[in-house]
Backbone atoms as SQL, in Angstrom:
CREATE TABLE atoms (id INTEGER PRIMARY KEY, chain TEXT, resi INTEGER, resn TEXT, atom TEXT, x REAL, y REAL, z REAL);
INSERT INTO atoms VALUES
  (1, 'A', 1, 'UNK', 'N', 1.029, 6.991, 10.025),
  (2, 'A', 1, 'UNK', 'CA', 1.731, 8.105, 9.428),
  (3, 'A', 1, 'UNK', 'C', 1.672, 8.060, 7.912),
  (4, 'A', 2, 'UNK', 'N', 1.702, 6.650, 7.197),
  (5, 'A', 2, 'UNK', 'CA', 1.597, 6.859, 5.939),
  (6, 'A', 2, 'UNK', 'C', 2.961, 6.946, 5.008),
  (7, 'A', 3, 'UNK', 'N', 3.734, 6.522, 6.028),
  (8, 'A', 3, 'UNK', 'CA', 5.089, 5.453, 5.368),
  (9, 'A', 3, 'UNK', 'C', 4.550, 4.365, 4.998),
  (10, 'A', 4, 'UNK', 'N', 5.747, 3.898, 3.686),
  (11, 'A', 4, 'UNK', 'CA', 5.936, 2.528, 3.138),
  (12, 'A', 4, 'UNK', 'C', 6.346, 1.451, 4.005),
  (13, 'A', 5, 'UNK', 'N', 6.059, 0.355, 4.177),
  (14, 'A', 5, 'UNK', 'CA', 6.560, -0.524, 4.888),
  (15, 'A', 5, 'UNK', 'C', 6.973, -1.829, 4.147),
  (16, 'A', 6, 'UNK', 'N', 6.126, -1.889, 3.349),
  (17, 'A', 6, 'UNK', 'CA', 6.272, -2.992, 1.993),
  (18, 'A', 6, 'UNK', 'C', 6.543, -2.402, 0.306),
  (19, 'A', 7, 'UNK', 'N', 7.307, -2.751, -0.246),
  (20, 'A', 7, 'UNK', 'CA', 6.570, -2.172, -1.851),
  (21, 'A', 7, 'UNK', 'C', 6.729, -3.269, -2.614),
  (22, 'A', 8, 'UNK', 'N', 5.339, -4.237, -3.553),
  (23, 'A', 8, 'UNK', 'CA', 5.255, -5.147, -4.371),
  (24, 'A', 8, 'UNK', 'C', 4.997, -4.295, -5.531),
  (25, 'A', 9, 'UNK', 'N', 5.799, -4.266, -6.576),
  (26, 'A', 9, 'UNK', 'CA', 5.370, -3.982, -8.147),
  (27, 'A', 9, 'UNK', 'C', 5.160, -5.156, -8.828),
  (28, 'A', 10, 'UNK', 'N', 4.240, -5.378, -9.500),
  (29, 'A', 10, 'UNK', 'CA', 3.827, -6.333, -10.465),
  (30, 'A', 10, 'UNK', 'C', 3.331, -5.656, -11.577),
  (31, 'A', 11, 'UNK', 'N', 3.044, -6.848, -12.683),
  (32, 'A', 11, 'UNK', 'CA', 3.035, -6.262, -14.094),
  (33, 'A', 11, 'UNK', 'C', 0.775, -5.676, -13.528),
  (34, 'A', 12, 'UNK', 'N', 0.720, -5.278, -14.957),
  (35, 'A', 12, 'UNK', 'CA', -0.911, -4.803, -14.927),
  (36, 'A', 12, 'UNK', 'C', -1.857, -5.923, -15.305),
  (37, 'A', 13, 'UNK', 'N', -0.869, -7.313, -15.873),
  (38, 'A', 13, 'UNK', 'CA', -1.864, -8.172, -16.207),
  (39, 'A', 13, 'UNK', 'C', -2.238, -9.050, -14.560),
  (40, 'A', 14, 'UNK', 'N', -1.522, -8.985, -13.613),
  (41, 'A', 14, 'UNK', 'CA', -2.206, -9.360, -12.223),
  (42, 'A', 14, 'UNK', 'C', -3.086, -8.762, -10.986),
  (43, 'A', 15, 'UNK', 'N', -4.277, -8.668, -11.275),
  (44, 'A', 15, 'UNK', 'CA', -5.272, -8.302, -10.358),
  (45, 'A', 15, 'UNK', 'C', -4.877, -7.425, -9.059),
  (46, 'A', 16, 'UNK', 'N', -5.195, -6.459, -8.479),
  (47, 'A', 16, 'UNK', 'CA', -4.940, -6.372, -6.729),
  (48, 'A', 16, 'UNK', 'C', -4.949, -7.075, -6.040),
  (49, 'A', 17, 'UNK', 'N', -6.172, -8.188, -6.199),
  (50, 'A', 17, 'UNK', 'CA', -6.394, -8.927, -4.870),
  (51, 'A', 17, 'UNK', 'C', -5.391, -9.942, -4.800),
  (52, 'A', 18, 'UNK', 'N', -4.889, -10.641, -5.886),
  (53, 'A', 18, 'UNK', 'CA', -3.784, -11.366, -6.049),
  (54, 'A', 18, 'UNK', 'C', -2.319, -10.558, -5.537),
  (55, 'A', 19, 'UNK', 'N', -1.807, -9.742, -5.993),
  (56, 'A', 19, 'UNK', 'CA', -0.825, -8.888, -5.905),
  (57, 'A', 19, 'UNK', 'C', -0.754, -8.852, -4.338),
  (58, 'A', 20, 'UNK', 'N', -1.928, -8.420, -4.187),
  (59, 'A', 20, 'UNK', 'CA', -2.118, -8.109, -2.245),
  (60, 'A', 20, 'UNK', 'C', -1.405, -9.176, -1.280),
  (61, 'A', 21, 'UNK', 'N', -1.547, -10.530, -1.615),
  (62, 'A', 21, 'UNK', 'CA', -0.987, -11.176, -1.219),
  (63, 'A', 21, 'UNK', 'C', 0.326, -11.276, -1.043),
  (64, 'A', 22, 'UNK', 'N', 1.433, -10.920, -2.018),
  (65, 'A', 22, 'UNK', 'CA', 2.603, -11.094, -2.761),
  (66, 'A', 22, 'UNK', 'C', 3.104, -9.794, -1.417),
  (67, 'A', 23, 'UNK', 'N', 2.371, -8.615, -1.884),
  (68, 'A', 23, 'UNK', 'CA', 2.792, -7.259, -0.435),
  (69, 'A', 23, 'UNK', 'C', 2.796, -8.199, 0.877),
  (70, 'A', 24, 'UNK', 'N', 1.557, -8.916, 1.346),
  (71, 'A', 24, 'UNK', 'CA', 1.447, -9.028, 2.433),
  (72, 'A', 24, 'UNK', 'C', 2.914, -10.230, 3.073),
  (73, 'A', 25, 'UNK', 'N', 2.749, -11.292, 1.745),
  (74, 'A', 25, 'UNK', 'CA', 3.977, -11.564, 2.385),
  (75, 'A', 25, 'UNK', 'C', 5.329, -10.687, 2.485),
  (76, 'A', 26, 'UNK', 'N', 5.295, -10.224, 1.497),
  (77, 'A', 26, 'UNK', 'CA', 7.311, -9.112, 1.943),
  (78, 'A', 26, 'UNK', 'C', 6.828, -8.790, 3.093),
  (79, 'A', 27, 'UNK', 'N', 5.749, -8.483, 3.725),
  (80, 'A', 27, 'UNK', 'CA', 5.459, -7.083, 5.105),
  (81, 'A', 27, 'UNK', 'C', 5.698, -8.160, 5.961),
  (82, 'A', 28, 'UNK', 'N', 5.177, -9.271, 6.024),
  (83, 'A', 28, 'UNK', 'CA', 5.187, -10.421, 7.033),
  (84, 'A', 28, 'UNK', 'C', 6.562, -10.791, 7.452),
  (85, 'A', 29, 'UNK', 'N', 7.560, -10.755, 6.378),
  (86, 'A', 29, 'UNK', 'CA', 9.003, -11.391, 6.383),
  (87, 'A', 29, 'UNK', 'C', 10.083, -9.867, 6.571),
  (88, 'A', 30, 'UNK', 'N', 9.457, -8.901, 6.617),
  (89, 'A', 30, 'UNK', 'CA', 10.044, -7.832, 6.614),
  (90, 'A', 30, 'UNK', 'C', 10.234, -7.443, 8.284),
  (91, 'A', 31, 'UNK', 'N', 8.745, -7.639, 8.877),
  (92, 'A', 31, 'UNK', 'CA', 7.866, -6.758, 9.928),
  (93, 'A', 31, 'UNK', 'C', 7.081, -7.703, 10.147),
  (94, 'A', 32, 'UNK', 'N', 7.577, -9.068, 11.012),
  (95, 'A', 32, 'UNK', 'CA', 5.966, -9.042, 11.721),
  (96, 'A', 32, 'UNK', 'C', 5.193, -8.996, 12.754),
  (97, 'A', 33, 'UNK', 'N', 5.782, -8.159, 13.304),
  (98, 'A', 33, 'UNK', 'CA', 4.655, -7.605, 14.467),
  (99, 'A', 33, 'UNK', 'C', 3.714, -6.413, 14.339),
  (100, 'A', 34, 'UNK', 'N', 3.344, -6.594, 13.152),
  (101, 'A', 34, 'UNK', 'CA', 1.664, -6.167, 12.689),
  (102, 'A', 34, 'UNK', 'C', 0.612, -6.539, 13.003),
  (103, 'A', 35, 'UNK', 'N', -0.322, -5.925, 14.114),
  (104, 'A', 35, 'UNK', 'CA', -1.646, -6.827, 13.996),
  (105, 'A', 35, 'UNK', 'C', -2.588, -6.322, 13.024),
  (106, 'A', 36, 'UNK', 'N', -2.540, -4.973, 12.613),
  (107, 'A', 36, 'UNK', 'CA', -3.756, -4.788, 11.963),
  (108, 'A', 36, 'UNK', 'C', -3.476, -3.837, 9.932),
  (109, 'A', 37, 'UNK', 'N', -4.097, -4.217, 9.599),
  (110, 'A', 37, 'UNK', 'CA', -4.017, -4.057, 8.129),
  (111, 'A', 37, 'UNK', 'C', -5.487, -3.356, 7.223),
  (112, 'A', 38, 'UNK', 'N', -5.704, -2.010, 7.093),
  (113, 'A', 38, 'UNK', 'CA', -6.627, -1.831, 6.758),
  (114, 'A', 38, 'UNK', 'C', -6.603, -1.750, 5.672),
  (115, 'A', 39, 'UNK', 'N', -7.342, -2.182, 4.856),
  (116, 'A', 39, 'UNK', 'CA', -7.774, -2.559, 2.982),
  (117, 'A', 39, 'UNK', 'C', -9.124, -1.547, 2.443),
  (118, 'A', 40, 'UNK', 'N', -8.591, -2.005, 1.434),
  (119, 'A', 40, 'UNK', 'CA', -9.706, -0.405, 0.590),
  (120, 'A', 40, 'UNK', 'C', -10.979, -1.884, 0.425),
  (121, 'A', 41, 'UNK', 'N', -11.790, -1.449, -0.056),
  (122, 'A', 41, 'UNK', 'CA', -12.929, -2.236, -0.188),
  (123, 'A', 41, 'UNK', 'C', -13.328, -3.660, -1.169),
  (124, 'A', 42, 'UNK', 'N', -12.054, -3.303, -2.253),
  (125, 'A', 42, 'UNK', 'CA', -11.979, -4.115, -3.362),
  (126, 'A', 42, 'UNK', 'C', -11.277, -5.052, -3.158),
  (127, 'A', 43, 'UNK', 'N', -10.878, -5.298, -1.937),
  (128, 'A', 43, 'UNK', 'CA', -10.020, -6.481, -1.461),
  (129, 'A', 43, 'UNK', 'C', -10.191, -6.784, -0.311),
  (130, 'A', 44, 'UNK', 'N', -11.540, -6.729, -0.090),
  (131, 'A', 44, 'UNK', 'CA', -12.505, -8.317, 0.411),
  (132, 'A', 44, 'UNK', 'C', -12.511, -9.570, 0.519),
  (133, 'A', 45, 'UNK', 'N', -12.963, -10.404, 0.812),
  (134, 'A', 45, 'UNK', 'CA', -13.486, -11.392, 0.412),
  (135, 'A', 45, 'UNK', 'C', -12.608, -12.708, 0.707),
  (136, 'A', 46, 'UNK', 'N', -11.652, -13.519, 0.416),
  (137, 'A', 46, 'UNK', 'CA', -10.777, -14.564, 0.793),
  (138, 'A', 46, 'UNK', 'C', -9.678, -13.991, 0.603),
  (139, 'A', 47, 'UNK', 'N', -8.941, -13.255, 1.011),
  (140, 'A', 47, 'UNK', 'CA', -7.823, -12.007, 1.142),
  (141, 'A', 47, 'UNK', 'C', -8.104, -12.173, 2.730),
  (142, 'A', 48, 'UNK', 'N', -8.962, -11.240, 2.834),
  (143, 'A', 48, 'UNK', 'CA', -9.375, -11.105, 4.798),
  (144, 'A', 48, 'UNK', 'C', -8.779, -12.239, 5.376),
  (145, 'A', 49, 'UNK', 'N', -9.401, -13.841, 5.269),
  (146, 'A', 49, 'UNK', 'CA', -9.863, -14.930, 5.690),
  (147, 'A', 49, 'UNK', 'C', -8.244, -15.468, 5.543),
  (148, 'A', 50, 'UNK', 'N', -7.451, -15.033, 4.347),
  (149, 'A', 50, 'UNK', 'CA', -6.475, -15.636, 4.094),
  (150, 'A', 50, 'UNK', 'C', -5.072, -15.071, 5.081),
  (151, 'A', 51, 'UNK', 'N', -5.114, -14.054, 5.216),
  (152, 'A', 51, 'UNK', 'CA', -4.210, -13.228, 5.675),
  (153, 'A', 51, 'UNK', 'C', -4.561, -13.243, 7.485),
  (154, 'A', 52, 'UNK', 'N', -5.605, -13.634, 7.938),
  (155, 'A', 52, 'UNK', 'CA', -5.856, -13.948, 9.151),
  (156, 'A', 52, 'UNK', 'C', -5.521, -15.693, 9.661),
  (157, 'A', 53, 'UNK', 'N', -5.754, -16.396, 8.258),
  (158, 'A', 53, 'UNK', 'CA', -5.002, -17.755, 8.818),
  (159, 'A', 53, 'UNK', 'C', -3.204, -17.605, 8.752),
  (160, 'A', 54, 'UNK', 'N', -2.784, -17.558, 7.564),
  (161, 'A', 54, 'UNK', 'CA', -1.231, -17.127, 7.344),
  (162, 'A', 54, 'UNK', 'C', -0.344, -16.461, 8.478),
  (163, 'A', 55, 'UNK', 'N', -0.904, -15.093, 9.123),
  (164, 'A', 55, 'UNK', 'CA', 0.071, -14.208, 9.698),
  (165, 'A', 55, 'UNK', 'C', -0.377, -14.255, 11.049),
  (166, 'A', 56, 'UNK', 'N', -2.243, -14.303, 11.125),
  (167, 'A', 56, 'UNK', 'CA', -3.157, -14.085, 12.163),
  (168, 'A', 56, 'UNK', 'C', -3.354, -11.937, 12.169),
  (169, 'A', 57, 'UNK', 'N', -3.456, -11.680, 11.187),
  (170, 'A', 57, 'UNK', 'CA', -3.549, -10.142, 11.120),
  (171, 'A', 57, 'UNK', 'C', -4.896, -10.055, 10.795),
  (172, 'A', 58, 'UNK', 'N', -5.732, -9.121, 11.550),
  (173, 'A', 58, 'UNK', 'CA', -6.536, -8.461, 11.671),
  (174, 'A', 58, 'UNK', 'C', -7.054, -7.625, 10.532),
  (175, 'A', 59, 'UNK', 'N', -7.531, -7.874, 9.601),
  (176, 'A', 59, 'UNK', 'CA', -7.541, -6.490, 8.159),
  (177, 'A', 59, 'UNK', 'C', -9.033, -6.433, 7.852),
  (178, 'A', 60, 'UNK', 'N', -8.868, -5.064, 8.453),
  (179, 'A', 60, 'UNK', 'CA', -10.362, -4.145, 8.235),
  (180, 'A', 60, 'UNK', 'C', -10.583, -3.591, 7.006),
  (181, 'A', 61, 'UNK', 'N', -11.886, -3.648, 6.177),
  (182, 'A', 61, 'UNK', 'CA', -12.124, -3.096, 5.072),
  (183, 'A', 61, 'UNK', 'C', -12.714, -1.916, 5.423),
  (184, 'A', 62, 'UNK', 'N', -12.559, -0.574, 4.700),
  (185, 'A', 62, 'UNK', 'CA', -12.771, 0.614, 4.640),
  (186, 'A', 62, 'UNK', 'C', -13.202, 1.068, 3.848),
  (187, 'A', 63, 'UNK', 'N', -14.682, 1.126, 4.155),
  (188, 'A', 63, 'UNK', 'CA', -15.605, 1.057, 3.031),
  (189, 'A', 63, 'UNK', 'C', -16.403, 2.688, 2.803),
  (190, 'A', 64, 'UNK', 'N', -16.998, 3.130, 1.713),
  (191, 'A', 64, 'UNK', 'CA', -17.559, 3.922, 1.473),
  (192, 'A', 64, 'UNK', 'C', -19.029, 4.079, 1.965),
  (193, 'A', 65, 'UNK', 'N', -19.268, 5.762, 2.660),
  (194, 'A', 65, 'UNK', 'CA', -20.760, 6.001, 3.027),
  (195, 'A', 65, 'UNK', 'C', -21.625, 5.415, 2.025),
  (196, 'A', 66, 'UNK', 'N', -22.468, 5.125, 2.299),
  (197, 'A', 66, 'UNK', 'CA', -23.869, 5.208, 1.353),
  (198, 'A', 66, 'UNK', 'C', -24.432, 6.639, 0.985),
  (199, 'A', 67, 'UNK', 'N', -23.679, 7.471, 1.905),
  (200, 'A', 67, 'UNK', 'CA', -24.328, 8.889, 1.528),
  (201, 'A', 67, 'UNK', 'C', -24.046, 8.627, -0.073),
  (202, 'A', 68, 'UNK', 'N', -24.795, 10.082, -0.819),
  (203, 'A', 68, 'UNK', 'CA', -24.044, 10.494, -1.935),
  (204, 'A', 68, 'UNK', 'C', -23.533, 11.727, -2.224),
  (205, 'A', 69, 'UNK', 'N', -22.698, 12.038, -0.726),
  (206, 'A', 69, 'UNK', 'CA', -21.975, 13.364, -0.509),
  (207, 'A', 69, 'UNK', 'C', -20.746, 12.995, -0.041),
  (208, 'A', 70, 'UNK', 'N', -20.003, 13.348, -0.141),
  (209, 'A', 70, 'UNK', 'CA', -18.672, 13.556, 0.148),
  (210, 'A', 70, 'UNK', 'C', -18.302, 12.996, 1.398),
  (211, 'A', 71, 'UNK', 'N', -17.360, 12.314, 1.881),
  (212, 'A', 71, 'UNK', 'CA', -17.439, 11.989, 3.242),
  (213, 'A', 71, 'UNK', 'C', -16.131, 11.750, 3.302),
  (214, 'A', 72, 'UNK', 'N', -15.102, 12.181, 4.249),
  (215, 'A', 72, 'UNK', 'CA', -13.678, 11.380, 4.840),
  (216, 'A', 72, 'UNK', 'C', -13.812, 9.838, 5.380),
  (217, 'A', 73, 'UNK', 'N', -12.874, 9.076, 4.637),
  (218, 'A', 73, 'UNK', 'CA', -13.378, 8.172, 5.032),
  (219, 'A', 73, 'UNK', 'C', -11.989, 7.989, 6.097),
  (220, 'A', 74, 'UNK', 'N', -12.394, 7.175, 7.428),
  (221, 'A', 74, 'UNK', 'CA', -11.057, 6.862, 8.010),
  (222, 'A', 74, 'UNK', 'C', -10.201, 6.166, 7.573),
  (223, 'A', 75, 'UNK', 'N', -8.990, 6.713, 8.038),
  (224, 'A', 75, 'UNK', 'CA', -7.367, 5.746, 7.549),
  (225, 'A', 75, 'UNK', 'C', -6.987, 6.209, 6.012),
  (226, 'A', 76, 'UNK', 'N', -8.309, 6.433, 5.108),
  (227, 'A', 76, 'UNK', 'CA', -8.347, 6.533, 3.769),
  (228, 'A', 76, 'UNK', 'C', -7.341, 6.967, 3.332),
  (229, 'A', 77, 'UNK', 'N', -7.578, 8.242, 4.239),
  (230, 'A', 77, 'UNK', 'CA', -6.754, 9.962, 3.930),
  (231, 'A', 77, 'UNK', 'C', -5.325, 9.414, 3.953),
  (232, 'A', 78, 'UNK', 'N', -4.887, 8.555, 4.920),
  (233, 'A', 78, 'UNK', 'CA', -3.513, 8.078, 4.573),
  (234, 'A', 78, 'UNK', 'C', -2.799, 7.697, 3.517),
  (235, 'A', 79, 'UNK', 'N', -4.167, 6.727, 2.926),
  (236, 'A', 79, 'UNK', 'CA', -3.286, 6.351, 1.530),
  (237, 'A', 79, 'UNK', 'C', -2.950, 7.366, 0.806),
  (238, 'A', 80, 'UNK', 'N', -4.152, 7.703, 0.225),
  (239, 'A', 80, 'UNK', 'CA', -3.873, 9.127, -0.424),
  (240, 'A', 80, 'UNK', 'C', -3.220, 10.295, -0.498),
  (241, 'A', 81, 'UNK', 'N', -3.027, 10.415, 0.916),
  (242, 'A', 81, 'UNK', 'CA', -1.890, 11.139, 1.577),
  (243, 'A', 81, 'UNK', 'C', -0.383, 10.657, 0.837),
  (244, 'A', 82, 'UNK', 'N', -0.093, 9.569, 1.390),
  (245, 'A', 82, 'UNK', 'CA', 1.188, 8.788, 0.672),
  (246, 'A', 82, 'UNK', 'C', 1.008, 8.802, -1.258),
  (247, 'A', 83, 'UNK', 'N', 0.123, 8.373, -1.774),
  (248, 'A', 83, 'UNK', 'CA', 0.292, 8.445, -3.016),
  (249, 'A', 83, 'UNK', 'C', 0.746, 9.884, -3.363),
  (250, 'A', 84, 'UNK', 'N', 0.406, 11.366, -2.324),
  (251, 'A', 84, 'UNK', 'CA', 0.539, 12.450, -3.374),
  (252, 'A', 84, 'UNK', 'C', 1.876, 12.510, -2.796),
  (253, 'A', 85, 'UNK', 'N', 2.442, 11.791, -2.081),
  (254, 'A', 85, 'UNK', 'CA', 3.611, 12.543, -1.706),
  (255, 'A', 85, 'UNK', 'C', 5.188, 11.864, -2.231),
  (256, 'A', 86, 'UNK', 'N', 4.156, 10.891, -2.812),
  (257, 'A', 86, 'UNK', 'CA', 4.853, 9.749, -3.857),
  (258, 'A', 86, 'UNK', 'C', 4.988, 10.132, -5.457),
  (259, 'A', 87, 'UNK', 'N', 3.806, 10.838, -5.373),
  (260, 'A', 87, 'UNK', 'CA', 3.876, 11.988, -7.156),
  (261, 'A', 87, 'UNK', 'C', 4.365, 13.071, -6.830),
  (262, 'A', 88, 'UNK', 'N', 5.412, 13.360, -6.075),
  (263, 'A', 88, 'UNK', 'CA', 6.036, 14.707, -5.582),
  (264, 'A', 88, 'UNK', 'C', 7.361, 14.589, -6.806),
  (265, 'A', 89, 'UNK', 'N', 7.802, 13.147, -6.382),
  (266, 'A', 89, 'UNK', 'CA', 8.812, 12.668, -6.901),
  (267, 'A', 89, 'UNK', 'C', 8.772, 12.896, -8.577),
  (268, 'A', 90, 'UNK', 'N', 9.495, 12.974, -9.162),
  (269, 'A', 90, 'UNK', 'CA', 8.820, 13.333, -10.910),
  (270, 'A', 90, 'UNK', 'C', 9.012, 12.456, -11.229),
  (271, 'A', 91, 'UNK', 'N', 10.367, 11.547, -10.846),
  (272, 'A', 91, 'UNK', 'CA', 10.695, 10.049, -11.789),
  (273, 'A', 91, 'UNK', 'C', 8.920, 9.186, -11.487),
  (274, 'A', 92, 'UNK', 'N', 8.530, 8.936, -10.314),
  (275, 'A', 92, 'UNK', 'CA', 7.242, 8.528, -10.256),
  (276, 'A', 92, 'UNK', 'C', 6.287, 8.574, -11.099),
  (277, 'A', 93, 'UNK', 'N', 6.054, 10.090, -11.380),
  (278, 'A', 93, 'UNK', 'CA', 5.357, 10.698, -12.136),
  (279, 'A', 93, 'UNK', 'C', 5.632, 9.695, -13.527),
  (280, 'A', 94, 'UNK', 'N', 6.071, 9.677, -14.109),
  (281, 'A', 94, 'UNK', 'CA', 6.294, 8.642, -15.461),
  (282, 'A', 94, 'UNK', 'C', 6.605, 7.250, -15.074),
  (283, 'A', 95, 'UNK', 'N', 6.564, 6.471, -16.243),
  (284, 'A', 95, 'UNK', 'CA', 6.832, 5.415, -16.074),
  (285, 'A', 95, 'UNK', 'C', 8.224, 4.952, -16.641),
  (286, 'A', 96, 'UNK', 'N', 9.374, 5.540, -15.974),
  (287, 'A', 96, 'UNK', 'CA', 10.537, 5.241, -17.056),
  (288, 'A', 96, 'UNK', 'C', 11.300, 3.662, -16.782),
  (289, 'A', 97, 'UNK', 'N', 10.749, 3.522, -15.479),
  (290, 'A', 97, 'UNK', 'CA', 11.527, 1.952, -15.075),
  (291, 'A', 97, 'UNK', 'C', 11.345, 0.828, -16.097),
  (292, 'A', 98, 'UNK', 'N', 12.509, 0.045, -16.673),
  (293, 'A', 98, 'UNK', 'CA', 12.015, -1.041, -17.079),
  (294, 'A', 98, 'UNK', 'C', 11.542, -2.018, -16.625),
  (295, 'A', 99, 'UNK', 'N', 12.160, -2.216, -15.481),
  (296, 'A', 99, 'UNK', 'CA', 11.239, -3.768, -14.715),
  (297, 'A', 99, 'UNK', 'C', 10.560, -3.498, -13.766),
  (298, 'A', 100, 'UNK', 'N', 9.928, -4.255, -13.064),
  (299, 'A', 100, 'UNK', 'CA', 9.358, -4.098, -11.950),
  (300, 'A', 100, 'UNK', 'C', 10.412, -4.057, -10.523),
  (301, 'A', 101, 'UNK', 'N', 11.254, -4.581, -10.783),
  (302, 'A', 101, 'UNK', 'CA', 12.291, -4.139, -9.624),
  (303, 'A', 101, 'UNK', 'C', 12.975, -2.871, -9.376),
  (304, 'A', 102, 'UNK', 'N', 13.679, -2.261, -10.658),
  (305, 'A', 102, 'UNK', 'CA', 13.673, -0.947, -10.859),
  (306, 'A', 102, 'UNK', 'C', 12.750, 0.092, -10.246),
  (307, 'A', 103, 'UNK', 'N', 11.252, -0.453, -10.649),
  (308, 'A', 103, 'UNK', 'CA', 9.987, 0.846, -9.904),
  (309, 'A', 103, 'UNK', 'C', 10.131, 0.708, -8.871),
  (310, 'A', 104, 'UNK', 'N', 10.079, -0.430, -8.166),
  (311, 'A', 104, 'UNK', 'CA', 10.846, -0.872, -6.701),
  (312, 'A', 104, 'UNK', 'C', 11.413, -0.175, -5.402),
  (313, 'A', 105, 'UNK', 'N', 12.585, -0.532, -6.726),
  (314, 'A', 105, 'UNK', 'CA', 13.487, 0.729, -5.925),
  (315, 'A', 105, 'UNK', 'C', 13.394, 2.055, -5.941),
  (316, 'A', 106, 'UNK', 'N', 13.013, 2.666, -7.176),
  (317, 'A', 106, 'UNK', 'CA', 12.904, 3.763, -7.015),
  (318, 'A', 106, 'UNK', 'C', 11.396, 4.652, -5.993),
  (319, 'A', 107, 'UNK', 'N', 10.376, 3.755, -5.831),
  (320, 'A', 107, 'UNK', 'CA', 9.800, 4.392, -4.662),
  (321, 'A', 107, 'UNK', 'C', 10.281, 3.885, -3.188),
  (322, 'A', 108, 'UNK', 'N', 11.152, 3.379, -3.596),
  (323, 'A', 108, 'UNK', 'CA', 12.195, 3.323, -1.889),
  (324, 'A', 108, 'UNK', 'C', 12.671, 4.536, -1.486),
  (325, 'A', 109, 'UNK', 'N', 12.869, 4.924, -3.260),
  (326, 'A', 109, 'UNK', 'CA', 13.825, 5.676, -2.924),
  (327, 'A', 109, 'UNK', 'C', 13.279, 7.051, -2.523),
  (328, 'A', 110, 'UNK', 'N', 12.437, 7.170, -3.018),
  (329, 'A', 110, 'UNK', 'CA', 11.371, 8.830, -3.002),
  (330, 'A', 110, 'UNK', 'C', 11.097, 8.630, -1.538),
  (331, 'A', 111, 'UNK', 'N', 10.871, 7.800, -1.037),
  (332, 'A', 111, 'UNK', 'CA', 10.143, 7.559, 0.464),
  (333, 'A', 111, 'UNK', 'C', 11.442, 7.390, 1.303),
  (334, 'A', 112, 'UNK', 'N', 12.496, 7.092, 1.161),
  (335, 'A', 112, 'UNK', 'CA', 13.936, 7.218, 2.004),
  (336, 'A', 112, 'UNK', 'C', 13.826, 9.045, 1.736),
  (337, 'A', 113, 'UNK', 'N', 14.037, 9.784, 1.198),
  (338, 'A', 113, 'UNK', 'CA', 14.205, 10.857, 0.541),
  (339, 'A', 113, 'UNK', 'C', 13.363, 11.810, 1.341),
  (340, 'A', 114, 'UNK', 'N', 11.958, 11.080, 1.369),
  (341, 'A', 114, 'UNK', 'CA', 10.947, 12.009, 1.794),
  (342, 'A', 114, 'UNK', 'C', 10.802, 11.884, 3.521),
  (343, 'A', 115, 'UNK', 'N', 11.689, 10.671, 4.401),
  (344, 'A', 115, 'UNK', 'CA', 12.194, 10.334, 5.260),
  (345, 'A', 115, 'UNK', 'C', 12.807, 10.985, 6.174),
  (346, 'A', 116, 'UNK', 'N', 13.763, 11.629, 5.126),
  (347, 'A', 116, 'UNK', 'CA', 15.077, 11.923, 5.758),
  (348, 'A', 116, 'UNK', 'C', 14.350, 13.826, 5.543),
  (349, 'A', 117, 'UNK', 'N', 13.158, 14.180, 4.809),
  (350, 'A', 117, 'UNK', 'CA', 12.943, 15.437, 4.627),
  (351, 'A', 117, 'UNK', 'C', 12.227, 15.539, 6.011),
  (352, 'A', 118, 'UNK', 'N', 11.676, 14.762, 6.577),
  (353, 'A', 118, 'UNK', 'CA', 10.776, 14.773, 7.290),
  (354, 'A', 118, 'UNK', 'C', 11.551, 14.953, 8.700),
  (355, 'A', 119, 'UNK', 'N', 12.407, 13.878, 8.947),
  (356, 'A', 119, 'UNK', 'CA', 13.278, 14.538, 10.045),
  (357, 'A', 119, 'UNK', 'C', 14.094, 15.363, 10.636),
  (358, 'A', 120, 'UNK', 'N', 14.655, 16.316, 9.328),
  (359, 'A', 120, 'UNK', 'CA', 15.504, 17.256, 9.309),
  (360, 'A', 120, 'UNK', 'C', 14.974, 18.761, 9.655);
């Protein structure tokens, strides 16, 4: 569906693939009866290997055609899906949080919000 299940904010001086980890544990200690975890392409490599010894989760990379036309990629559309519905929110839209816990919460909060729009 393209709900939040985890949210890690970190500063910009730490990588994705690092960070990724930091998500995967909150999701693990949050939720874990996850088997499967699909990843964008840039987080490859000893991420996969790592997150399959740790939890035993399954995480497929979702990679781009070789075409050089346009293509849906599967699951993709989800993220993307969630990011626009995450810039719906305006506080999002800027960066007014001071810490990283603050941003935190506040896309809890857009996604509780957008939750409760969804069921009503």
């Amino acid at each position: 569906m393209g709900f939040l299940l985890a949210v890690v904010v970190h500063s910009a001086g730490i990588q994705d693939r690092v960070g990724a980890r930091a998500v995967l544990i909150r999701l693990f200690a949050l939720l874990n009866t996850v088997q499967a975890v699909f990843v964008d392409g840039g987080y490859s490599g000893k991420l996969i290997d790592w997150s399959y010894d740790m939890f035993g989760w399954l995480v497929t990379v979702v990679k781009r055609t070789e075409a050089h036309r346009f293509a849906v990629l599967p699951k993709r559309w989800i993220v993307e899906r969630t990011f626009a519905w995450l810039t719906n929110s305006r506080r999002l839209v800027r960066d007014y949080e001071v810490s990283p816990k603050q941003a935190e919460a506040m896309i809890k909060v857009a996604m509780i919000h957008l939750l409760l729009k969804r069921l009503a």
